[in-house]
C-alpha positions as CSV (number, residue, x, y, z in Angstrom):
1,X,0.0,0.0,0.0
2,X,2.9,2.2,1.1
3,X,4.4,2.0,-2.5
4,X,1.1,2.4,-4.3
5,X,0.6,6.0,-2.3
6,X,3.9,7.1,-3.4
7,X,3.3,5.6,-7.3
8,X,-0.4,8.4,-6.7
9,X,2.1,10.9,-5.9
10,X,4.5,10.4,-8.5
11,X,1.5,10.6,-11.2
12,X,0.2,13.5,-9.5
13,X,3.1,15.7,-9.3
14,X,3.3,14.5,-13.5
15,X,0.2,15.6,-13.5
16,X,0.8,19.1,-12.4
17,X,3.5,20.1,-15.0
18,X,1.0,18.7,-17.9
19,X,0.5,22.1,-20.0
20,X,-2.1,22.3,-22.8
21,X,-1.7,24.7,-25.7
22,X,-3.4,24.9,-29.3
23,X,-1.2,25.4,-31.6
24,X,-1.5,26.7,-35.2
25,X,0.5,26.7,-37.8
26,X,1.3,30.7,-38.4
27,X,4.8,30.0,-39.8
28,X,6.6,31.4,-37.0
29,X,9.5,29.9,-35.6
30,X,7.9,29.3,-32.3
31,X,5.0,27.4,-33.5
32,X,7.0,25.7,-36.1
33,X,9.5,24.2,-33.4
34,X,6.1,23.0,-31.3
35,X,4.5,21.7,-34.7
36,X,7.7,19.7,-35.0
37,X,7.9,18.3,-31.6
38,X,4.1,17.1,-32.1
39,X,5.2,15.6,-35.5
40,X,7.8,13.6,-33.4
41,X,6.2,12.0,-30.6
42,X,3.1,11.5,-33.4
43,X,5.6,9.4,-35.5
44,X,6.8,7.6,-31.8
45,X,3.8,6.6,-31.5
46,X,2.0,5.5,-34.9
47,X,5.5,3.8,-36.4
48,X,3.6,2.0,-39.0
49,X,2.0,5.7,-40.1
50,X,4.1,7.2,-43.1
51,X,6.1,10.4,-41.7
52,X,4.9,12.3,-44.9
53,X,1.6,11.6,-44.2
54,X,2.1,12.7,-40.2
55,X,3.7,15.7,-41.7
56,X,0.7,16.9,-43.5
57,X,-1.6,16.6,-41.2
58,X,0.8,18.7,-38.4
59,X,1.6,21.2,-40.8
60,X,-1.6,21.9,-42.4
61,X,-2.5,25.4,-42.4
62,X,-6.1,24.5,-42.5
């Protein structure tokens, strides 16, 4: 029990540092550098997805 308290915490303080932001594609360099962060863990997660494809969707100024 004692360990699964401090697994909570652990997830909790996580938790706490989570931050949310919509990002668009305005071709600035900030957003760009986010955009290609997102594009990253995207093509992490979905390996069998074509990059191109991932690309696309992230960049798409629509």
């Amino acid at each position: 029990a004692k360990s699964e308290s401090k697994e909570q915490h652990d997830i909790s303080s996580s938790l706490e540092k989570l931050d949310f932001r919509i990002i668009t594609n305005n071709a600035t360099p900030d957003s760009l550098i986010l955009l290609s962060g997102l594009k990253s863990i995207f093509q992490r997660q979905l390996p069998n997805m074509s990059g191109d494809y991932i690309a696309r969707l992230v960049f798409d100024r629509f």
